[in-house]
N, C-alpha and C positions, 0 to 999 in steps of 0.2 A: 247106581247111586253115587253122585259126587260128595266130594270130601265135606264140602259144605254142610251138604244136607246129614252125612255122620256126626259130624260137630254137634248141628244143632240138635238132631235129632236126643243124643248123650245130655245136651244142654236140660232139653225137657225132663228126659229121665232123674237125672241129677236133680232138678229142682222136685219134681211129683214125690220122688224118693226121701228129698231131705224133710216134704211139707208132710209127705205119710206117717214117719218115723220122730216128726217131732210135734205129733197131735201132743197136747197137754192135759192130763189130767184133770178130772174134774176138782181134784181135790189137791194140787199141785199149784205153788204161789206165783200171782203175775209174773209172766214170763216176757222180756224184750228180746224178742226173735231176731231182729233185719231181714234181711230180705234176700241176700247172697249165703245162697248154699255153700253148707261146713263154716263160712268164716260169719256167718252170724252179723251180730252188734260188734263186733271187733274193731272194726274201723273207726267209726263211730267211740266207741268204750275207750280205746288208746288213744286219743286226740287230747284227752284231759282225763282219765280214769278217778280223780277224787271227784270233779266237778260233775260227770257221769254219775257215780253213787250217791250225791246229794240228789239232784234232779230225779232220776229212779224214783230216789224213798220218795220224793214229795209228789208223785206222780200216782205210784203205785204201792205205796204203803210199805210198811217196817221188813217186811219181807218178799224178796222178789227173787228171781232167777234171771241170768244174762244168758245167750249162747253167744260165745266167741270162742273162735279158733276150732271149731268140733269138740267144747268143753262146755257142761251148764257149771255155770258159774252162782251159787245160790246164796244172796248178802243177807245176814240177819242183824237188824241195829238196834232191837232192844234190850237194856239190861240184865231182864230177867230171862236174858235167852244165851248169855254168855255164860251161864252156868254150864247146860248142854253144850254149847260150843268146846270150853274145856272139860268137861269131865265126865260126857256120856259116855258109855261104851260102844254107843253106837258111829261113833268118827276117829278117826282114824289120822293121827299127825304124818308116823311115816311112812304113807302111802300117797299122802299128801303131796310129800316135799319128795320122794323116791327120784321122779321123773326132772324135776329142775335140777336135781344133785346130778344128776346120769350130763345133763346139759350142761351146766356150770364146772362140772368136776369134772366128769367120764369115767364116775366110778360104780362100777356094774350093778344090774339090780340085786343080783346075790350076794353082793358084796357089800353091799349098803344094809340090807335087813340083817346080814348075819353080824355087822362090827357098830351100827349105827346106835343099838343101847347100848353098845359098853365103851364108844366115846362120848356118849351123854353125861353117862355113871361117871367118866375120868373127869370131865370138865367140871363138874355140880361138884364132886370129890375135891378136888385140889382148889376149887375159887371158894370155896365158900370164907365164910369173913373171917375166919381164924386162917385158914391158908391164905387169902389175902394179906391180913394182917402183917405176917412173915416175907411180903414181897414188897413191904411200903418202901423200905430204908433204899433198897437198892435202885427201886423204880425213883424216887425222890435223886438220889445219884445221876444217874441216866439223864433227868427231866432237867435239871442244875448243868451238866454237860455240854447239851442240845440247844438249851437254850442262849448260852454264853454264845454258841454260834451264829445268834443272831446278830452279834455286835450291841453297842449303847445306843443304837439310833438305825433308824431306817424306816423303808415305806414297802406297802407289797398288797398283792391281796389277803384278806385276813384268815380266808381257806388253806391257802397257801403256806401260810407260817404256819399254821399248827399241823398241817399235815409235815414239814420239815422237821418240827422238834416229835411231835406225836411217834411216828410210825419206828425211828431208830428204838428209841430209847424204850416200846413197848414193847417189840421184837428183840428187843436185849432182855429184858425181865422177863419174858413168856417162853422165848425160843433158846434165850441164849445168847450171852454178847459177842459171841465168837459169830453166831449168824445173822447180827443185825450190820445193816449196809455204815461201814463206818468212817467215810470220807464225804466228803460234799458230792464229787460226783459220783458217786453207788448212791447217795439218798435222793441224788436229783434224780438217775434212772428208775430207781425203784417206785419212788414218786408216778413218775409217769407211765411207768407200765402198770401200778398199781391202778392208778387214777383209771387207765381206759378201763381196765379190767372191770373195776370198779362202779364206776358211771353206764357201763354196759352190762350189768350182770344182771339185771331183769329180762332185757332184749335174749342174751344168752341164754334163760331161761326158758324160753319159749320157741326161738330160733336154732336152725341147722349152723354149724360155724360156716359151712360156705356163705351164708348172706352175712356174714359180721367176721370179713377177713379180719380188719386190724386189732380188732378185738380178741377173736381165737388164735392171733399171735401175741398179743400180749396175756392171753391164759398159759399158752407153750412156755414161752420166756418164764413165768411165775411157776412155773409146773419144773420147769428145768433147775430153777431156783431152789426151791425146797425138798430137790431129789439132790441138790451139793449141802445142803442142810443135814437131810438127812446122813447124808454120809460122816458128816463133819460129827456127828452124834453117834453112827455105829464104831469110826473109828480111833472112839474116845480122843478124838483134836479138841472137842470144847472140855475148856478145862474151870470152867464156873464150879466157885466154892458154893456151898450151903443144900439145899436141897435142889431136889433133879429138876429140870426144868418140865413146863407141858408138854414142852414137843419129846423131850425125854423118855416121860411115862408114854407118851402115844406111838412111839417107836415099840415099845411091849408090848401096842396092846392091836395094834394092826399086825396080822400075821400074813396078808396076800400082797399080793403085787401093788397095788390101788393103796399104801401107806404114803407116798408124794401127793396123792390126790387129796385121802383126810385129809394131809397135813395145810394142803390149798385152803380146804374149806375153813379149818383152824384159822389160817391164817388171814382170810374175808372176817371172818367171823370177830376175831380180837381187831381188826380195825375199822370197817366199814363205816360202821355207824357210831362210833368215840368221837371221829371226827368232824361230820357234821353237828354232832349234841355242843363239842365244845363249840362249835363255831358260833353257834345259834346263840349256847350260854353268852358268850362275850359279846355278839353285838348285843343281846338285848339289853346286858345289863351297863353298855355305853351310850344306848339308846333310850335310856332313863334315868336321870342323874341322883334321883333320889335313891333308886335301887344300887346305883354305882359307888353313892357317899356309904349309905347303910351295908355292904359289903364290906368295903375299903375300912371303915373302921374296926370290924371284927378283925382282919388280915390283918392288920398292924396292930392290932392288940395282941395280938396270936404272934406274932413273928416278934415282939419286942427289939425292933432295931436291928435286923439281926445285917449279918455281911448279905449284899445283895447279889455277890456272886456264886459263893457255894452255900445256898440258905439251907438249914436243917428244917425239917417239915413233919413233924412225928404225926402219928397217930389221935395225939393226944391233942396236939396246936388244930388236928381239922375241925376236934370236937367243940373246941371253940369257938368256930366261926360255921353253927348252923346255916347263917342266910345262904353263905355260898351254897350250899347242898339244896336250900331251896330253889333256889335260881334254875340248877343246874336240871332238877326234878320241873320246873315250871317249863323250861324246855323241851324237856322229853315230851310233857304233858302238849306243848301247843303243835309242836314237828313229830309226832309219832309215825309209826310208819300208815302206809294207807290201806295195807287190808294183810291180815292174817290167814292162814287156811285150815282146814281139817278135811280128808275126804268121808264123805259117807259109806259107810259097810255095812248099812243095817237100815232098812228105813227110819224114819222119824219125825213126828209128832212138832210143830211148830203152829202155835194159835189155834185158827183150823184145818192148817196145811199140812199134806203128809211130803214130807224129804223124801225123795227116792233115794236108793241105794245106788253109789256112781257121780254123784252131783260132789261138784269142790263146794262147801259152806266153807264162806267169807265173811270175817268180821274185819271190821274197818277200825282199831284205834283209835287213827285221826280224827274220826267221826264223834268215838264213843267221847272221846276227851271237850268236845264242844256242845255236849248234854249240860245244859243250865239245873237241872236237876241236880247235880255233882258237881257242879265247875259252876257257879254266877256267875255273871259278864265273862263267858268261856271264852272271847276272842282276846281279854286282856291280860297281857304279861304280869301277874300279880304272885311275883315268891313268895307275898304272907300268909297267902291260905293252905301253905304247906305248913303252918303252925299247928294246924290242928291233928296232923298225921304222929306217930308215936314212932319215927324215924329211928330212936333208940331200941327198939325192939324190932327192928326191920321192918314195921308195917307202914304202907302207903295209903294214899288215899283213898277210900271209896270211889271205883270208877275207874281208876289209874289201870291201865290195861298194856301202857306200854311193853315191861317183860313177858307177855302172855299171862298164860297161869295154865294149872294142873300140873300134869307130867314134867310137860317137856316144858317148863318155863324156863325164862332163858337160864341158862347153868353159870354163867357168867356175869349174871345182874352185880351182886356186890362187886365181884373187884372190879366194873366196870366204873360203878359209885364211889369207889375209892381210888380208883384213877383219873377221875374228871375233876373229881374234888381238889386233890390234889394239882393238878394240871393248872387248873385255874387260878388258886389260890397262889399258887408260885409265879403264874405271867403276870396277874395284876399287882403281886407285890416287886417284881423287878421292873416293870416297864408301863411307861403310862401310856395310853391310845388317844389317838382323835381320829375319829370316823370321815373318811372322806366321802363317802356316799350313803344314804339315806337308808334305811334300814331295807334287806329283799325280800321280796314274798317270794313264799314257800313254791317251787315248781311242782305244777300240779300235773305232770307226765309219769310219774313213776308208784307203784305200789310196796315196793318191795325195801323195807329198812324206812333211817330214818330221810324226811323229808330237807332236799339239797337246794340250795337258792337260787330262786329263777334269774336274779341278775347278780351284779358286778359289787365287793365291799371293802373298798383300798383303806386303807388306814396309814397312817403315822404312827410312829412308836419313838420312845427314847427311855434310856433307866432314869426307872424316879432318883 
């Protein structure tokens, strides 16, 4: 028998194997197979993976099942099913995410279940809005700083600047100003090793690093980075007054090897997606002038003249200018990310459909937030219907799905909200924009965080 007829012969087997083993249930939801053994709808599914899950549901109804990659991948998009999403017993978050952590971090499966609640516990512990609160003066400092760096004028893309002022001065408030990169060029390196890291961390999630060299060296490089961090904190060198910092407490509370690794994910984590929310926030709100005047007045009622170089920002002056925090929430709401996970660990009951135990269930955000049911005229950038949410007692709107919810919602939501808030509120009262390109649609390649612009958004600036 020649080599050929081996090949082929494994080809068969391979396919008869994969079509045996993935008969479906009779009682198990439309499932999109493809047609290539192990890798499924994959190809297909990653081409456009938001555009993929609209198409699906309207195909095959509010619940379906994908195979990609050797993974059922199982979307549920009605509301009254995101309850069971977050709070059944029967799904399972970190077993979910166990496998992307191991590929994004390389921080072991034992090492993740046994430290992964109690930096959940540390993050949700020290961000909540009282420990926030306590981090405004100094992060407002930091944000005053960063931004003087930008000069009275200039032009750039609009990603671009706020990842410049963004990542120093939030890495000095979280980690510590002794570890934030504090020259132009450490923030332009950082910047860019960030950025691939960044922009590649879904790929990474899914992929070996040998197919995503430049990538798995820019995870080294960032890995090397917060193991000089870390040191910089065992060997009591940061010397930051007031309370300890996050990365601080997380030096306590990782006790193995794999403490540089949390600290990676920490550190994806406080910036990934602040970044694109603010980006998103400011072009829309330069892409609507009535939204731009109705901001701009609160902000300068709130800032009373103040010096535009070292503005003071309290607590108190954000409570004045609601619309911002609307803005900033109608963003989250249009760019959420494009699907969430839980695994299954128990069957479960959906419509008529029984969930097998093993299947990743996927809820889409993105999706849930363009339910006219919750959102009218869902495609339109509208911060007033954030009026009706009770913002003052932490509640969002009906629907709002962005920080998840149950358990593991995100541990970071407030001071994320009171650091956007802030952020913005301070660029638009020192510097005024003109959009040099027209607003970008949301790239529909990625599922993971929040959604990054498919094209190019230069602007103008100068201090008002």
């Amino acid at each position: 028998m020649d080599w050929i007829t081996i090949v082929l012969s494994l080809a068969v087997l391979l396919i008869s194997l994969y079509l045996l083993l993935s008969e479906t249930s009779p009682n198990a939801p439309p499932c999109v197979k493809g047609w290539i053994p192990w890798f499924g709808a994959a190809l297909e599914f990653g081409k456009a993976p938001l555009h993929f899950i609209a198409e699906a549901r309207a195909k095959y109804g509010p619940v379906f099942t994908v195979h990609a990659a050797g993974k059922r991948l199982t979307f549920v998009t009605l509301p009254e099913h995101f309850r069971i999403f977050f709070m059944s017993k029967d799904v399972d978050f970190e077993q979910a995410v166990q496998d992307p952590c191991y590929q994004t971090a390389s921080i072991s499966k034992e090492s993740f279940f046994k430290f992964h609640p109690a930096c959940n516990s540390l993050i949700k512990g020290r961000l909540t809005p009282g420990n926030s609160a306590l981090l405004a003066d100094h992060l407002c400092e930091e944000f005053n700083a960063h931004l003087e760096q930008l000069g009275t004028k200039g032009s750039g893309c609009l990603n671009d600047l706020v990842r410049t002022v963004m990542y120093p001065a939030v890495m000095s408030n979280l980690l510590g100003k002794c570890n934030a990169p504090g020259h132009m060029t450490a923030i332009q390196e950082f910047k860019q090793k960030f950025a691939i890291y960044d922009e590649g961390f879904e790929y990474g999630s899914q992929l070996p690093d040998l197919f995503l060299r430049e990538w798995a060296q820019a995870k080294q490089w960032l890995l090397s980075t917060v193991r000089n961090m870390i040191s910089r904190v065992q060997d009591n060198e940061c010397t930051d007054t007031g309370n300890q910092t996050l990365l601080q407490h997380l030096v306590t509370t990782i006790t193995d090897k794999f403490l540089p690794n949390y600290g990676l994910l920490m550190l994806w984590a406080s910036l990934a997606n602040a970044i694109p929310i603010t980006f998103w926030t400011i072009a829309f709100m330069m892409s609507n002038p009535i939204t731009y005047r109705t901001a701009m007045e609160q902000i300068d009622a709130a800032m009373k003249k103040q010096d535009k170089k070292k503005t003071s920002l309290t607590l108190e002056d954000l409570q004045q200018m609601p619309y911002v925090k609307w803005c900033i929430l109608e963003a989250m709401r249009l760019r959420a990310p494009g699907a969430i996970t839980r695994k299954v660990v128990q069957p479960i009951k959906l419509q008529n459909y029984i969930i097998p135990s093993g299947d990743l269930l996927m809820m889409s955000p993105y999706w849930a937030h363009r339910n006219p049911e919750y959102f009218p005229n869902p495609e339109e950038f509208r911060p007033e219907r954030w009026e009706q949410a009770d913002l003052v007692k932490n509640a969002f709107l009906e629907g709002f799905v962005a920080f998840g919810g149950g358990k593991y919602q995100c541990p970071g939501r407030w001071y994320a909200i009171m650091e956007l808030h802030m952020f913005v509120a301070l660029i638009l009262y020192k510097y005024e924009f003109t959009l040099l390109d027209s607003l970008p649609k949301p790239s529909p390649l990625h599922l993971v965080g929040t959604q990054q612009p498919e094209g190019p958004c230069s602007v103008e600036y100068r201090h008002r």
